[in-house]
Each structure stands twice: as structure tokens, then as C-alpha cells.
VMD Tcl script that draws the C-alpha trace (Angstrom):
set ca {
  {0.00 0.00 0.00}
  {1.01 3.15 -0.87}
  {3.53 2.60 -3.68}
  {3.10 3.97 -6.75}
  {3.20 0.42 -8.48}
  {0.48 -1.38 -5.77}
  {-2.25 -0.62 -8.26}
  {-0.65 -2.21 -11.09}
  {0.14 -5.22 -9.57}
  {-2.93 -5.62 -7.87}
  {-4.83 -5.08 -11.25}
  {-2.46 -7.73 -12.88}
  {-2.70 -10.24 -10.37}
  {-6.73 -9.80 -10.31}
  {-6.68 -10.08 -14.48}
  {-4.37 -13.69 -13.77}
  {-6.48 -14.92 -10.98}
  {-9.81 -13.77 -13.07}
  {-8.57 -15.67 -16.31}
  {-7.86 -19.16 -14.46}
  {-10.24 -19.19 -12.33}
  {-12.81 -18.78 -15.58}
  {-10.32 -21.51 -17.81}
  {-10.41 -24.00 -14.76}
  {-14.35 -23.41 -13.67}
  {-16.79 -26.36 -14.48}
  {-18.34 -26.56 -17.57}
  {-21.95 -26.56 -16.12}
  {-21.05 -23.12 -13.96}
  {-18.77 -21.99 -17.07}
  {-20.52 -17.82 -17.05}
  {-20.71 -15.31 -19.49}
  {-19.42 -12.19 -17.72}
  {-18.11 -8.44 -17.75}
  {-16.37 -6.97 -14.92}
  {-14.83 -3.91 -13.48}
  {-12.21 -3.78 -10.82}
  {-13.70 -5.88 -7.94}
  {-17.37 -5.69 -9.23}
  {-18.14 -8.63 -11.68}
  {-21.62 -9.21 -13.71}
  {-21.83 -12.91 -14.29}
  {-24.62 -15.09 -16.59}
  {-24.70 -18.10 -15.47}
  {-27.06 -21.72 -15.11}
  {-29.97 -21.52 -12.79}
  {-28.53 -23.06 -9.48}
  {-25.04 -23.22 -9.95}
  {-24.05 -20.07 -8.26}
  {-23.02 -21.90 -4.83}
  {-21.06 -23.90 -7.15}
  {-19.34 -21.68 -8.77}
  {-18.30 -19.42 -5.95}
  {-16.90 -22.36 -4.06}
  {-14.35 -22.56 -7.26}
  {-13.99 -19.00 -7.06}
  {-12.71 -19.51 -3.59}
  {-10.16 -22.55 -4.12}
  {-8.49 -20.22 -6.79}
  {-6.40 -18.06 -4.86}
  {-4.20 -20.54 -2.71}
  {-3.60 -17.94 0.23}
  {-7.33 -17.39 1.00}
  {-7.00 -13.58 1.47}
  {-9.43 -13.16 -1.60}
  {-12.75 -14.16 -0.66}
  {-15.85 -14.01 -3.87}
  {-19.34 -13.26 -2.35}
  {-22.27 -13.13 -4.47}
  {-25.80 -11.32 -5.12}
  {-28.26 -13.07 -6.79}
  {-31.20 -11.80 -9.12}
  {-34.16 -10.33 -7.01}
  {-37.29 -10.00 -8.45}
  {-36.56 -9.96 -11.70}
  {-33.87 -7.19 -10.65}
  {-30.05 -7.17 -9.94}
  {-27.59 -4.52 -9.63}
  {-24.10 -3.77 -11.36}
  {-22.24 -0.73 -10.52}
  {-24.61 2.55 -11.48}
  {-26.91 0.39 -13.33}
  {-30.49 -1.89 -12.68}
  {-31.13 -4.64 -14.94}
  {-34.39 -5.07 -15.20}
  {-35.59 -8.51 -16.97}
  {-39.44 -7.69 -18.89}
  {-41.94 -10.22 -19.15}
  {-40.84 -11.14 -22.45}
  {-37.26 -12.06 -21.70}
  {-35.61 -8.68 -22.87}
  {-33.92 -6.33 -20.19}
  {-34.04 -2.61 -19.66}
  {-31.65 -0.91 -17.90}
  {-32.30 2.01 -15.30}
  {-30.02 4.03 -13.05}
  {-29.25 2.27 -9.43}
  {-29.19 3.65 -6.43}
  {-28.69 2.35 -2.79}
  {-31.46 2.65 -0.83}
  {-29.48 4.92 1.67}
  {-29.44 7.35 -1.39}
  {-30.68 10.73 -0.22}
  {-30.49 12.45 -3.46}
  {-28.17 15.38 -1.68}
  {-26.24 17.07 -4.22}
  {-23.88 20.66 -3.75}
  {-26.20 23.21 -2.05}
  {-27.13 26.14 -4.54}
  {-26.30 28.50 -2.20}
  {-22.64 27.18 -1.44}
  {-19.93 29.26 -2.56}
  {-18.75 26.45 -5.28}
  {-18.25 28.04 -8.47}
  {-21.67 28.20 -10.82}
  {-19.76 25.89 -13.32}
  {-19.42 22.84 -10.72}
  {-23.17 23.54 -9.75}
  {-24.18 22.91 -13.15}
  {-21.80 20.14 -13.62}
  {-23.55 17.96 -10.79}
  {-26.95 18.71 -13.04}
  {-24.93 18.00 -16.33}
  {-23.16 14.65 -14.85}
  {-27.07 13.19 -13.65}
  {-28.20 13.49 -17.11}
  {-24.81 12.11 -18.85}
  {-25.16 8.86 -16.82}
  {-29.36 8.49 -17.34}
  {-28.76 9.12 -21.21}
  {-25.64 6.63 -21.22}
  {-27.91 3.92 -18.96}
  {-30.93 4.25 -18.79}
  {-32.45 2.47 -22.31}
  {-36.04 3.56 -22.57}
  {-37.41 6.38 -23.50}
  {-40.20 6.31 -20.60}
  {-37.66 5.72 -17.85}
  {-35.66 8.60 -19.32}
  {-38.42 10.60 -18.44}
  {-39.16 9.63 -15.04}
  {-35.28 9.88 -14.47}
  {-35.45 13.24 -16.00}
  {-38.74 14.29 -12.94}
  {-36.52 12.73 -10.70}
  {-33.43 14.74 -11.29}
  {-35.54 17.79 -11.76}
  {-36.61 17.26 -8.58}
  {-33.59 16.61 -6.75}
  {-31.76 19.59 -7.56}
  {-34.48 21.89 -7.41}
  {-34.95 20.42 -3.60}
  {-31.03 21.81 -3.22}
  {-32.14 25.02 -4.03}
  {-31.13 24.53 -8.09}
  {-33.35 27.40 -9.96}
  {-34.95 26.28 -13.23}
  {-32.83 28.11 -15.31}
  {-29.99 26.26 -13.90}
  {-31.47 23.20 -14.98}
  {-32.34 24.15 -18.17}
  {-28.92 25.36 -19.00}
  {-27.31 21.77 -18.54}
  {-29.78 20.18 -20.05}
  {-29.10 22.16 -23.04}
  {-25.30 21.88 -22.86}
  {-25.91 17.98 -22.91}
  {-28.28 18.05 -25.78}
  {-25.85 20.54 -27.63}
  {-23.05 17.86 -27.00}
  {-25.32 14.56 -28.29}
  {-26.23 16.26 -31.35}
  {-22.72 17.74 -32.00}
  {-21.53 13.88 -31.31}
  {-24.41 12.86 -33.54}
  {-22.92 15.16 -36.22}
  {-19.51 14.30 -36.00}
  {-20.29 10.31 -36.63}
  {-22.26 10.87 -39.02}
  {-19.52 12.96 -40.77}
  {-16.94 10.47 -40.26}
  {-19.18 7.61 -41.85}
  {-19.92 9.49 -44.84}
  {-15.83 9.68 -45.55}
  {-15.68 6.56 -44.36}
  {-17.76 5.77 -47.65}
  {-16.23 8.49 -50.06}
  {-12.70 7.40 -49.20}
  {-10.83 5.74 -52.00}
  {-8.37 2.81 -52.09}
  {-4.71 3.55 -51.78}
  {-2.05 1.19 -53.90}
  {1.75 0.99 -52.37}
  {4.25 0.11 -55.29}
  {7.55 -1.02 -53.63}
  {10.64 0.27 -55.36}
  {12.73 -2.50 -57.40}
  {16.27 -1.18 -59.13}
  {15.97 -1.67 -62.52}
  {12.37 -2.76 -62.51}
  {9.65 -1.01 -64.50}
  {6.37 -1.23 -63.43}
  {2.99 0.07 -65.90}
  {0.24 1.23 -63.87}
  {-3.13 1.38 -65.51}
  {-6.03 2.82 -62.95}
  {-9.55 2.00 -64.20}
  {-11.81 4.94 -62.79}
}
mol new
graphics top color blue
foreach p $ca { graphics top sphere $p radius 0.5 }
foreach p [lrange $ca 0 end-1] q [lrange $ca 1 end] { graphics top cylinder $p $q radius 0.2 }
display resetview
């Protein structure tokens, strides 16, 4: 602890232990899954998550890394700033998470924080529900509940307003920008590399 290293070998050692203990698991606990730093997202069989933790656990020969585990609730389960939801018809949604100790207690309006860093906490909310969230309705609801929120910290409505535009301004300017690139993407033309040979003539003929 402390070094400037003990990151980097921590995330190494995780990325070895991760990849064997996956290669060695069982093949009917074998899971799909995504992770980031300690927090991992695994798809796996029905009743096999017991099973698969204990292998988790025989993994790391020392025993001073210990894998818990949080099962699906409801139809519901939790990964980092993000609710999966699973519909009735099989599909997901995803919503934005929060613990239920949330309070929803952002910077004070009325705190001598620059204006720029009030609007940011406004502008950051609706970055993460437009990167999560994945319906429109929820957007909405997420939307009241920001609205909300900040307007309970003493946010005026022009506040909000004014980083809800700067995030709109920055999708469509995004939007803009990919759409640029795959239209050159499309007009760009081939490019031929003709080594040079001594003594060697080479005819070129280009068909338009």
C-alpha cells in the first residue's frame, strides 16, 4: 500500500487470478461475464451459483481473496450505477441504481462552489441516465426525478435548463460528427503501395 506500483500489480494479479479461475471453472457453472475492478456481472445456469463461488474460492491458494455473491431479485439485480431489469418477455431494460441509503443530496445552490461545478452535478445526472438508462419512458421519469432533486437543493430552473441544453448541444454535436466520419468513411478511395525495385519497370493502368 502506498507505492506507486500497488495498483498495477494488484490489477495484474486480479486479471491472472480472473482468467484461471474462468479456464479451470466447471463446464456446467462456465458464465458469461463483464467486470470492473472488484465488481463482476456474471450469466450463469440456474442453481449453480453456490457452485461456482466455491471454485472461485479454491483459486487463490492464500485465501486472502474471498468471492461473495448477489443473486437476481425480483426480476432485478444490480451492477455498478446500473439496474437490470428482466421484462416479461425475456428482454432487459436498464435504469439508473441507487442504494437505498441514497438521499439524493447534491452541492447546495447556495454554497460558494463556483456556478460551473453547480451545473456540472446537473450536467453529470443526465450524462449517466442518457448513457444507462435504455427507454425512453424511464428517461423521463429519471429526467422528474433529477428535476426534482436539484431543485430540492435550491437549483433554480434556469440552472437546470442550462445543462440540459449543454448535454443536448453535446449529443447532437456527437451525432454530427459520426455521421460525418461515416460518410468519408464511404467516399474514401483505395490507396495502392508500389515497392521500389532497381531496374524494374512497373505500368500502372487505374480503371476509374
Amino acid at each position: 500500500m502506498g507505492s506507486p506500483v500497488s495498483a498495477i500489480i494488484a490489477n495484474l494479479f486480479m486479471e491472472w487470478l480472473e482468467k484461471k479461475a474462468i479456464a479451470t471453472a466447471p463446464l456446467e457453472c462456465k458464465p458469461g461475464y463483464k467486470s470492473f475492478v472488484d465488481d463482476v456481472l456474471e450469466i450463469i445456469k440456474k442453481g449453480t451459483t453456490g457452485q461456482l463461488t466455491e471454485h472461485l474460492n479454491t483459486v487463490d491458494t492464500t485465501g486472502n481473496i474471498k468471492f461473495t455473491f448477489e443473486e437476481e431479485c425480483e426480476g432485478k439485480i444490480p451492477f455498478l450505477d446500473t439496474l437490470i431489469v428482466r421484462k416479461e418477455d425475456g428482454t432487459v431494460k436498464l435504469l439508473v441504481y441507487r442504494k437505498k441509503t441514497h438521499t439524493d443530496q447534491y452541492i447546495n445552490f447556495d454554497s460558494q462552489h463556483p456556478l460551473h461545478q453547480k451545473i456540472g452535478v446537473i450536467r453529470s445526472l443526465l450524462d449517466r441516465m442518457h448513457s444507462i438508462v435504455s427507454e425512453d419512458k424511464d428517461k423521463e421519469e429519471e429526467e422528474s426525478r433529477i428535476r426534482k432533486a436539484v431543485t430540492n437543493c435550491g437549483y433554480p430552473k434556469w440552472a437546470f435548463d442550462k445543462a440540459k441544453q449543454q448535454v443536448e448541444g453535446k449529443a447532437e454535436v456527437k451525432k454530427n460528427k459520426e455521421q460525418k466520419n461515416a460518410t468519408q468513411e464511404t467516399e474514401t478511395k483505395g490507396m495502392v503501395v508500389i515497392p521500389y525495385v532497381e531496374e524494374v519497370e512497373v505500368e500502372l493502368e487505374v480503371v476509374m
